[in-house]
C-alpha positions as CSV (number, residue, x, y, z in Angstrom):
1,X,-29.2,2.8,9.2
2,X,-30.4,4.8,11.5
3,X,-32.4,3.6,14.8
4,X,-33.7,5.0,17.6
5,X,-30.4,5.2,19.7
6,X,-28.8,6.9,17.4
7,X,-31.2,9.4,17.1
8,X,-30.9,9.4,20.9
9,X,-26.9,9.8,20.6
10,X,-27.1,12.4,17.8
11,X,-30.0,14.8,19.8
12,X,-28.1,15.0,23.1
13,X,-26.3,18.2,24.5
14,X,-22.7,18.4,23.9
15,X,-19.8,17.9,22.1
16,X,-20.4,14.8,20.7
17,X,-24.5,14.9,19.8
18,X,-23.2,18.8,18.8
19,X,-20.6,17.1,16.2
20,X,-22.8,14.8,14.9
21,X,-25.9,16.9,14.3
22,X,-23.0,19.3,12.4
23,X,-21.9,16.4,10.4
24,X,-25.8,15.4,8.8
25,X,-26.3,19.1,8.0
26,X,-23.4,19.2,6.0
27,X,-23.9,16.2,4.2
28,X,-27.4,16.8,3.7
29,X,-26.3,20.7,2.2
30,X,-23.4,18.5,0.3
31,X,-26.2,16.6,-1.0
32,X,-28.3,19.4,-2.0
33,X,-25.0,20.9,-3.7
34,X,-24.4,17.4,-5.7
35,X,-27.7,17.7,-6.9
36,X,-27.4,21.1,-8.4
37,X,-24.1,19.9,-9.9
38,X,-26.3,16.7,-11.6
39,X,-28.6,18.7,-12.9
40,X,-25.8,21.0,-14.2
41,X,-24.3,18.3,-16.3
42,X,-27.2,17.2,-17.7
43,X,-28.3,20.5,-18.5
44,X,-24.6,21.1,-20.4
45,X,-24.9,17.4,-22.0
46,X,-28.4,19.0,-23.9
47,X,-27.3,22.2,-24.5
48,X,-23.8,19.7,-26.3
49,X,-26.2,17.8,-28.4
50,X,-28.3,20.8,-29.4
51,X,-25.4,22.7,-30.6
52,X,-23.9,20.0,-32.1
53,X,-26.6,17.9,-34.0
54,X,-29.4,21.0,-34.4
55,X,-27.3,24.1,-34.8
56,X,-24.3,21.9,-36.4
57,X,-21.9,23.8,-34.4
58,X,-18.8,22.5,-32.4
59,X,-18.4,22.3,-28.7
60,X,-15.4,23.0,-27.0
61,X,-16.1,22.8,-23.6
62,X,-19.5,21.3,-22.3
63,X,-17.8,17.4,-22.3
64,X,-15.3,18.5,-19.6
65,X,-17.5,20.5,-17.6
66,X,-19.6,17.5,-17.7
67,X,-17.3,15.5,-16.4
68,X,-16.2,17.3,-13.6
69,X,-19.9,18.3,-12.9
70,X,-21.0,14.6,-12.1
71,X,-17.8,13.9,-10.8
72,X,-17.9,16.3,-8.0
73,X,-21.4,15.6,-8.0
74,X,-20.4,12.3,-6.7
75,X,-17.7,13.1,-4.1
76,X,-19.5,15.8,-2.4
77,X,-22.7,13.8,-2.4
78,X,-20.8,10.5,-0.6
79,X,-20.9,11.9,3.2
80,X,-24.7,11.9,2.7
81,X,-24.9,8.7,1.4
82,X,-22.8,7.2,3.9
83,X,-24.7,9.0,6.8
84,X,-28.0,7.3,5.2
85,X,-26.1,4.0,4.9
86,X,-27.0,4.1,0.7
87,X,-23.5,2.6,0.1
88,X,-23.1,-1.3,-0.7
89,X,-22.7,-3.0,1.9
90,X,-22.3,-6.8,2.3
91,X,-22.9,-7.5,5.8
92,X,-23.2,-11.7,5.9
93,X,-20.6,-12.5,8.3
94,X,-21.7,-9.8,10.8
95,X,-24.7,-10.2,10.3
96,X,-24.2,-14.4,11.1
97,X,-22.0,-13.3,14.2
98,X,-24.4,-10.9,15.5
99,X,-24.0,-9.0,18.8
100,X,-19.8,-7.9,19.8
101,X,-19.0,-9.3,16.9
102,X,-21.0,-7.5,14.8
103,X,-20.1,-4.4,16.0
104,X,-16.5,-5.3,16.4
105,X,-16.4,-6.1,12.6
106,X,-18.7,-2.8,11.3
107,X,-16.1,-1.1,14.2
108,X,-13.3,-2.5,12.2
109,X,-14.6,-1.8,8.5
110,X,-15.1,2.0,9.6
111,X,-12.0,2.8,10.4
112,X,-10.1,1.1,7.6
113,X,-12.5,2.9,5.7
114,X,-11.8,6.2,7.7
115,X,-8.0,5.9,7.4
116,X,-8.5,5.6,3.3
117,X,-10.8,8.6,3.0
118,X,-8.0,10.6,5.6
119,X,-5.2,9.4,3.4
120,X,-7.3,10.4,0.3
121,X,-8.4,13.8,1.4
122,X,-5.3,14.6,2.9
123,X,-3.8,13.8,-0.9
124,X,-6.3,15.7,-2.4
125,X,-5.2,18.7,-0.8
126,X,-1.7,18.4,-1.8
127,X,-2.7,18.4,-5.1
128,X,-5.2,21.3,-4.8
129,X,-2.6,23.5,-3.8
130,X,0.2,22.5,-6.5
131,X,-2.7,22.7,-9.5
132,X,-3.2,26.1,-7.8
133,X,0.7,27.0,-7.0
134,X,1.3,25.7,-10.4
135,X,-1.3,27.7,-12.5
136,X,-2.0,23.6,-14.0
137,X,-5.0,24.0,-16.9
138,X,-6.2,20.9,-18.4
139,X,-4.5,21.1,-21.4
140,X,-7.6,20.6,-23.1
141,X,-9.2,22.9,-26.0
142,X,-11.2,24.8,-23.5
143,X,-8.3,24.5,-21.1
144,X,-9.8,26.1,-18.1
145,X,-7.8,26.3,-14.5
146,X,-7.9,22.6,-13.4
147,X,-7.7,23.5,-9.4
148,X,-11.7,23.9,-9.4
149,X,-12.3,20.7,-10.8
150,X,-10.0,19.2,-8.1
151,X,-11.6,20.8,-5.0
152,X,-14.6,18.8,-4.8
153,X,-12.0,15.6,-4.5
154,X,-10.6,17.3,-1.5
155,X,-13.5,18.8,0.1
156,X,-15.9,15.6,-0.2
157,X,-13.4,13.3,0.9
158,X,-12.6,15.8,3.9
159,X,-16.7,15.8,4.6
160,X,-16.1,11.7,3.6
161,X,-13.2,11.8,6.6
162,X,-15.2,13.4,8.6
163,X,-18.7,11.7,8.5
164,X,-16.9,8.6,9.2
165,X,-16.0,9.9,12.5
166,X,-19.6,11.3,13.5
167,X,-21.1,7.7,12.2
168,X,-18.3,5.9,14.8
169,X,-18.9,8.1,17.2
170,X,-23.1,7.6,16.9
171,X,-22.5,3.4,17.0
172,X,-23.1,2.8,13.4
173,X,-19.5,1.7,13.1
């Protein structure tokens, strides 16, 4: 969470309080963007059951779209959560050890979390880039492009990557 030297960190001049102001705004406009895409799910899950079980019509395509909705939903909301510390978190051991130790062990826990999301984003790219190169569809009845339901993988674990670095670099970590 934050406290007041972190505030202190994030509103100084520079490179470093410049980073980490960028960072918050775009995990808060992330955040805003996740929930849009929420709300967009929903709002396809009602429109599903009306055309199904009033208008006794099929759907083709508003379970999928749901799914990557509140998928992407949830990797381009997780910078913001982190930044707000929302995550789970069970902190008994530092917590016992208090002082170095604490932050020695959070220290730790960041960047083996910060190596994952790297390893993850940098993935997620690769496989951006061959659904695109390789014109892959879901293969579903709608079968739309599947590329645009793997970008938010590869962008919020990017934003992920690289709100891990601005929480390190303000001491949460």
């Amino acid at each position: 969470m934050a406290t007041s030297t972190t505030h202190d960190i994030a509103a100084r001049g520079g490179p470093l309080g410049g980073y980490i102001r960028l960072m918050d705004r775009l995990s808060r406009a992330t955040a805003y963007l996740a929930g849009l895409l929420f709300i967009a799910g929903v709002v396809v899950i009602c429109h599903m059951v009306f055309v199904r079980y009033v208008l006794g019509m099929s759907s083709s395509w508003q379970t999928e779209f749901t799914v990557f909705s509140v998928t992407a939903a949830m990797l381009l909301g997780s910078p913001y959560v982190l930044m707000t510390g929302g995550h789970v978190a069970i902190t008994i051991l530092p917590d016992a050890l208090g002082g170095i130790g604490r932050k020695l062990m959070l220290l730790v826990a960041s960047l083996i979390g910060l190596g994952f999301c790297a390893a993850l984003a940098y993935a997620s790219w690769i496989y951006v880039w061959e659904a695109w190169e390789g014109g892959w569809t879901t293969g579903t009845v709608w079968n739309p492009p599947l590329w645009p339901a793997l970008l938010p993988m590869a962008v919020g674990t990017t934003l992920l990557t690289l709100q891990y670095i601005a929480e390190i670099l303000r001491g949460e970590g």
